[in-house]
C-alpha positions in Angstrom: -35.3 15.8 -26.9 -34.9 14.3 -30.5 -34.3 10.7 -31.1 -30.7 11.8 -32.0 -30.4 13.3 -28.8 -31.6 10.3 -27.0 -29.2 8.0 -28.7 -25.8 10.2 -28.3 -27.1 10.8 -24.4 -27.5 6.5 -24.2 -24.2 6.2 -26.0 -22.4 8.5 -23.8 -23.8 7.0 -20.4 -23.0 3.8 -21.5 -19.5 4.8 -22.5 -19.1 6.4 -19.0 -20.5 3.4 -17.0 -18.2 0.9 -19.0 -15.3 3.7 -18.1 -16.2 4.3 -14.4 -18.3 1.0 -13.4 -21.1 3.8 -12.3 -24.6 4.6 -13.5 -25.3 8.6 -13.3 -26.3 10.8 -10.3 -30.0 11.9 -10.7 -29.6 15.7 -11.7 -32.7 18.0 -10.1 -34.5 20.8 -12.9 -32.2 23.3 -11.2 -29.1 21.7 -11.3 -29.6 20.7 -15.0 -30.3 24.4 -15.9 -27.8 26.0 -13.9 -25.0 23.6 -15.3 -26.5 24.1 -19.1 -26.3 28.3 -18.0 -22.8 27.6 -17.3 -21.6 26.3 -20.4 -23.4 28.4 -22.4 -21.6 31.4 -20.3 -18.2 29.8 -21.3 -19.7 29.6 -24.8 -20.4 33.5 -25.0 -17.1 33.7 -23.7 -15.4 32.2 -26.5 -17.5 33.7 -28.7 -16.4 37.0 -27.4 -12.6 36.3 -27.4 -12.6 34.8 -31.1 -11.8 31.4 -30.2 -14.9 29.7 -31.5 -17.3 31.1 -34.4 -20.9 32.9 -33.5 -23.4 29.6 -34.3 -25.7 29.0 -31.4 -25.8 25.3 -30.2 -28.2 23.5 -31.5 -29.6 22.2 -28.4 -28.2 20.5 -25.3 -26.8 16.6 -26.1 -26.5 15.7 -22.5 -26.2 16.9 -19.1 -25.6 13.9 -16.9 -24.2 13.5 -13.3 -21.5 11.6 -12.0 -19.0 10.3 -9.3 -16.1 11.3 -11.0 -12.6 10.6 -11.3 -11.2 13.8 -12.4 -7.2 13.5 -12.9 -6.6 11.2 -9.5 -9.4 12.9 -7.2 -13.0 11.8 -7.4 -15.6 14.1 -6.9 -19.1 14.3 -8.1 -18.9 16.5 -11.6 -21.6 17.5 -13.8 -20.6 16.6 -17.9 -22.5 18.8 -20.2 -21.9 18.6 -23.9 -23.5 20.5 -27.0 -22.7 19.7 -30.8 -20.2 22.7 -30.3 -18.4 22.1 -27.0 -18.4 19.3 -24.0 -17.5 20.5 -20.3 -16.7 19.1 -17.1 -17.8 21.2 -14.0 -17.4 20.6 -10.2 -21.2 19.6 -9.2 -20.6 21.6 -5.6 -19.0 25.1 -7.1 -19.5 24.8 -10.6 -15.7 24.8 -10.8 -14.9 24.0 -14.8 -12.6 21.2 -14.4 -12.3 20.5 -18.7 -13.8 22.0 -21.7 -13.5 20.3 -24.8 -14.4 21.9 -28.8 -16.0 19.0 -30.4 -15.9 20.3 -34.4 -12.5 21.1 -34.8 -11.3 17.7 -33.2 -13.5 15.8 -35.1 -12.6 17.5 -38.0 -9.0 17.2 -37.7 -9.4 13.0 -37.4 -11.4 13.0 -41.0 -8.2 15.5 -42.2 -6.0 12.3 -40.9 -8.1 9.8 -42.0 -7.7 10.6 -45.3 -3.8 11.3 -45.0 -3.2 15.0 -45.2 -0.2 16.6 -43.3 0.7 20.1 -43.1 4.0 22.0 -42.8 4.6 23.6 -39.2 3.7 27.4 -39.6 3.6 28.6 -35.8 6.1 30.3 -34.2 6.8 29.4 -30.3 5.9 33.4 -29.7 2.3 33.3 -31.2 1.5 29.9 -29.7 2.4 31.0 -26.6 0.2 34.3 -27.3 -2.9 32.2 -28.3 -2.4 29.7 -25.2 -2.5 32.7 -23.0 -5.5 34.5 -25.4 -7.8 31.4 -25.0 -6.9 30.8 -21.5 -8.1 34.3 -20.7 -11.6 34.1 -22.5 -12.6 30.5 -20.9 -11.5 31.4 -17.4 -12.9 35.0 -18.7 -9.7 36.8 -16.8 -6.0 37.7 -17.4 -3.7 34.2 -16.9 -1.3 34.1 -13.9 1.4 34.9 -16.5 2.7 33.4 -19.5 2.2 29.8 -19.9 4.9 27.2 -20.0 5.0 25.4 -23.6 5.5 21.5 -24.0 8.6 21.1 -25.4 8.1 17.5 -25.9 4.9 18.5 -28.3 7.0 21.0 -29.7 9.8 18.9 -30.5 7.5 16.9 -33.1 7.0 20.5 -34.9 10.2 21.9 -35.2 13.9 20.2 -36.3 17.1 20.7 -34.0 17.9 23.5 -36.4 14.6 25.0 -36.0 13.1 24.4 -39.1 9.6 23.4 -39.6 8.3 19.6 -39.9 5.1 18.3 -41.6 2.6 17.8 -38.9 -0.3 15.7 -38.9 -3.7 17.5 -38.7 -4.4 15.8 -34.8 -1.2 16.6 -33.4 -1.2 19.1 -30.7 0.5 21.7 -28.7 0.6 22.2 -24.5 1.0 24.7 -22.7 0.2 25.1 -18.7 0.4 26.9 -15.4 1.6 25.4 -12.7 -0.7 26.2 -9.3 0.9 28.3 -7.3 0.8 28.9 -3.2 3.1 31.2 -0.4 5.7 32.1 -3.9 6.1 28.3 -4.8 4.6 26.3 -8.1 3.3 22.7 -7.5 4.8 20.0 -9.4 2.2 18.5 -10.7 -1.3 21.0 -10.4 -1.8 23.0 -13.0 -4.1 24.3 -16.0 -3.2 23.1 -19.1 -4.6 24.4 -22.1 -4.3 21.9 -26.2 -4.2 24.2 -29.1 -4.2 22.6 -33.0 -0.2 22.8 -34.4 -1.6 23.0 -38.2 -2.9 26.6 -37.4 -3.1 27.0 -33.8 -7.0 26.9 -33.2 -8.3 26.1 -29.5 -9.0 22.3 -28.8 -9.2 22.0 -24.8 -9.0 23.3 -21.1 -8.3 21.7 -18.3 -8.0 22.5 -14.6 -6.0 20.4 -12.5 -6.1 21.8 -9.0 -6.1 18.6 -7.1 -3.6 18.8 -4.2 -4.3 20.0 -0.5 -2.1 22.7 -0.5 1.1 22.5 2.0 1.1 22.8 5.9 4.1 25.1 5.8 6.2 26.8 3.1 9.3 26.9 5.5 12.8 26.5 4.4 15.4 25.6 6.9 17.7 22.9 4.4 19.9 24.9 2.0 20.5 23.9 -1.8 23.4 22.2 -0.7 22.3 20.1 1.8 19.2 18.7 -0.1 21.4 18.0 -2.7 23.7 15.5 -0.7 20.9 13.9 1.0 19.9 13.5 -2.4 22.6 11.8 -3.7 22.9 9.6 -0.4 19.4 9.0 -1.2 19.7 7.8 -4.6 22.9 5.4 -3.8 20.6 3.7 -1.4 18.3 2.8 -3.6 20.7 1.7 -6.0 22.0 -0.9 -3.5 18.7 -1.7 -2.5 18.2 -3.1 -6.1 21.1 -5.3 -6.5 19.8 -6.9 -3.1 16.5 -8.1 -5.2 18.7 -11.0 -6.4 19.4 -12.6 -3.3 15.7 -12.4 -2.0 13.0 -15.1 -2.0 10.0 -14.4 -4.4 7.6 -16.6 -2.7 5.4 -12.9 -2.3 5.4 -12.9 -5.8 4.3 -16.5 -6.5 2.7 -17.3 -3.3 2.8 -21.0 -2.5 -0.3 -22.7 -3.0 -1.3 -20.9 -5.9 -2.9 -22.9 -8.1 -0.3 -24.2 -11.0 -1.6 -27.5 -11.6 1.3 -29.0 -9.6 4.2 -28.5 -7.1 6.8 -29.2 -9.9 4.8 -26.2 -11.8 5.4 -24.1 -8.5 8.7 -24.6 -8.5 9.4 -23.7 -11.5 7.4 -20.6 -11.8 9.2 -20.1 -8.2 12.3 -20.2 -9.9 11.6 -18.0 -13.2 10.9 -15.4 -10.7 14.2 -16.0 -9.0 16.3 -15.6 -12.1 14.1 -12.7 -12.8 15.2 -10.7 -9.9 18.6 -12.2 -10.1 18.8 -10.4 -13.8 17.3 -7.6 -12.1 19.6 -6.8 -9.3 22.7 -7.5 -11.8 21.5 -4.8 -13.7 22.2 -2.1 -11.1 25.3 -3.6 -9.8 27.5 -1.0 -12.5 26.2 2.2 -10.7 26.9 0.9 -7.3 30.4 2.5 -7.0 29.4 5.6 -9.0 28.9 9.4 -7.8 25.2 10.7 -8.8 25.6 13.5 -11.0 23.3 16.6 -10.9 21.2 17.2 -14.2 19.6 20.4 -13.2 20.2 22.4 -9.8 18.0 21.3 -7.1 15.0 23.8 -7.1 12.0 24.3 -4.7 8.5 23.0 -5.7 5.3 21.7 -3.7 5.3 18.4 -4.2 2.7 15.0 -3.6 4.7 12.7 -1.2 5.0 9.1 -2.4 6.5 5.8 -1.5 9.2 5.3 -4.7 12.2 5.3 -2.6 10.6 3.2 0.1 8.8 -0.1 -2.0 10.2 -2.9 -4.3 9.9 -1.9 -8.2 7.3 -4.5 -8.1 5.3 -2.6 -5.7 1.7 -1.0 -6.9 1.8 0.6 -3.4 4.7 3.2 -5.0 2.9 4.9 -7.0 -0.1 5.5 -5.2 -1.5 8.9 -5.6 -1.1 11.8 -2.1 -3.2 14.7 -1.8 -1.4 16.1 0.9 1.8 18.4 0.0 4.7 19.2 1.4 7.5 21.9 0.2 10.6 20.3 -1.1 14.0 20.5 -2.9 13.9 18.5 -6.1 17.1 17.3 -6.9 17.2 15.2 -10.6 20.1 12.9 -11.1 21.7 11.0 -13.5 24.3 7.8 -12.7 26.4 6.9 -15.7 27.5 3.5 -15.4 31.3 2.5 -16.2 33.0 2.2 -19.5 32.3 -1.1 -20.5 30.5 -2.6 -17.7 27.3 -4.8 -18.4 24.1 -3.8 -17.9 20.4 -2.7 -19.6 21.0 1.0 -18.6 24.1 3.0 -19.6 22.4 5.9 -17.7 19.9 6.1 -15.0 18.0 8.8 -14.3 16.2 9.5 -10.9 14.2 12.7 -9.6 14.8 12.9 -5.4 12.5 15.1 -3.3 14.0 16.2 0.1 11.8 18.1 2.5 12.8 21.8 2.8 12.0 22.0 6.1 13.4 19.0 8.3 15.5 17.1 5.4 13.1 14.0 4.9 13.3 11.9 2.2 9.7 12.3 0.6 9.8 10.0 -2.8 10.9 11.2 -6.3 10.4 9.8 -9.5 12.5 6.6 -10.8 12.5 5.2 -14.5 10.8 1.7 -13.2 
């Protein structure tokens, strides 16, 4: 291994352990070969499907071990990167978890760098065609159908009226597939695959399978009923907020905490109180209003969590669950009163009810 080689490995371990707080896993011979074989298999791959040009690597820039956090489930992955291409695979299966082209990314940052912009010359049909083309030669089979294109990332390409913006040479498109299990998608596993929006060349891979898939796919709560536990859901938690105000926040400034005083307590006691006073008014406007229904509750496997359940200061809410459970997801929107005070005119909240038995299982709220 070259000096060169030496330094980029020490510069990417280091990067990693300042990341991750961990030193890497000892890799045996055969590991290290067998993960090297691998990329260079997704390499030929490529090669084979057009996506990258016919140059052989020159040489292997790291191969390093780790505990990983890959999206929010750690396992120990093997990172293997080349001056071509940088992967991420499952150290037990050789699952690849990410795959990276180095060149054109790098290349596309020294376009920026020096200002350049180009004007939006892909059509939604042949992104979605190359999404699915590149998809097909790293996995190296046919996709599970078409993929589903950002339309966030394709609403900084195109105008309203469909006419094409300048772009700049790092901004991207998406496109993924959602996991799928007993006829239902997951809500948040999928594989999602970047492609350049200048010309539509391949920039990344990744496989998000992270869930535990559900212990039963039964659906005994119609549409209907989802959707008014739903609502009765979301005007709970509504009133639950404008109750914030009349609570004490000595959880949030505990007392004895070291301010330098009790006077200094107090008054960082009190801050909070007017805090959660301003909070709760806030919500008061929605309290008499009916939820409407953005978009017709559909059924999706989804990662329960405790958003309907904790205070809006609670970390504990958004705390990652790899178990699943089938559900109606209902999205809402309340629209508060003409002329009533408030920071939010609209508020938006996604419900999940359990298809089976009716349970409230969390959503998604905008705090």
């Amino acid at each position: 291994m070259g000096r060169r080689s030496l330094l980029i490995l020490a510069a990417f371990a280091c990067a990693r352990v300042a990341f991750c707080g961990q030193l890497p896993i000892e890799l045996t011979p055969v590991e290290r070969e067998r993960s090297i074989a691998r990329l260079e298999a997704v390499r030929r791959r490529l090669v084979a499907g057009n996506v990258i040009p016919d140059e052989p690597p020159r040489g292997v820039r790291w191969c390093l071990a780790w505990e990983g956090l890959h999206s929010r489930m750690r396992i120990p992955v093997v990172d293997v990167g080349t001056d071509q291409l940088s992967a991420t695979f499952a150290r037990e299966d050789g699952t690849l978890l990410r795959l990276v082209e180095r060149p054109q990314s790098a290349a596309r940052s020294r376009e920026e760098e020096l200002g350049e912009s180009h004007v939006f010359a892909l059509s939604v049909e042949r992104a979605a065609q190359l999404t699915s083309d590149y998809l097909a030669a790293v996995e190296g089979h046919e996709p599970p159908g078409p993929g589903r294109l950002d339309s966030y990332s394709l609403s900084h390409c195109v105008d309203p009226d469909g006419s094409p913006r300048r772009v700049l040479p790092t901004q991207t498109l998406y496109a993924a597939w959602p996991r799928g299990h007993g006829g239902f998608a997951f809500r948040d596993d999928e594989i999602n695959l970047a492609i350049s929006a200048v010309d539509g060349a391949f920039l990344s891979y990744g496989r998000y399978h992270i869930s535990e898939p559900p212990p039963t796919v039964k659906v005994a709560i119609t549409r209907d009923e989802a959707l008014a536990l739903a609502k009765a859901a979301g005007t709970r938690e509504v009133v639950k907020q404008t109750a914030f105000g009349e609570l004490e926040p000595e959880d949030v400034v505990p007392e004895g905490t070291l301010l330098g005083s009790k006077a200094a307590y107090e008054r960082a006691l009190e801050w909070e109180r007017e805090k959660m006073r301003s909070w709760a008014a806030d919500f008061k406007p929605f309290v008499e209003v009916e939820p409407g229904v953005e978009d017709e509750p559909t059924l999706m496997i989804v990662n329960p969590n405790e958003q309907l359940i904790g205070r809006h200061t609670d970390d504990d809410r958004h705390k990652w669950n790899p178990q699943t459970r089938l559900a109606w997801v209902a999205k809402l929107v309340f629209k508060a009163p003409e002329g009533a005070e408030g920071a939010w005119r609209r508020l938006h909240m996604e419900i999940w009810i359990d298809a089976e038995n009716g349970e409230v299982l969390g959503g998604e709220l905008p705090y």
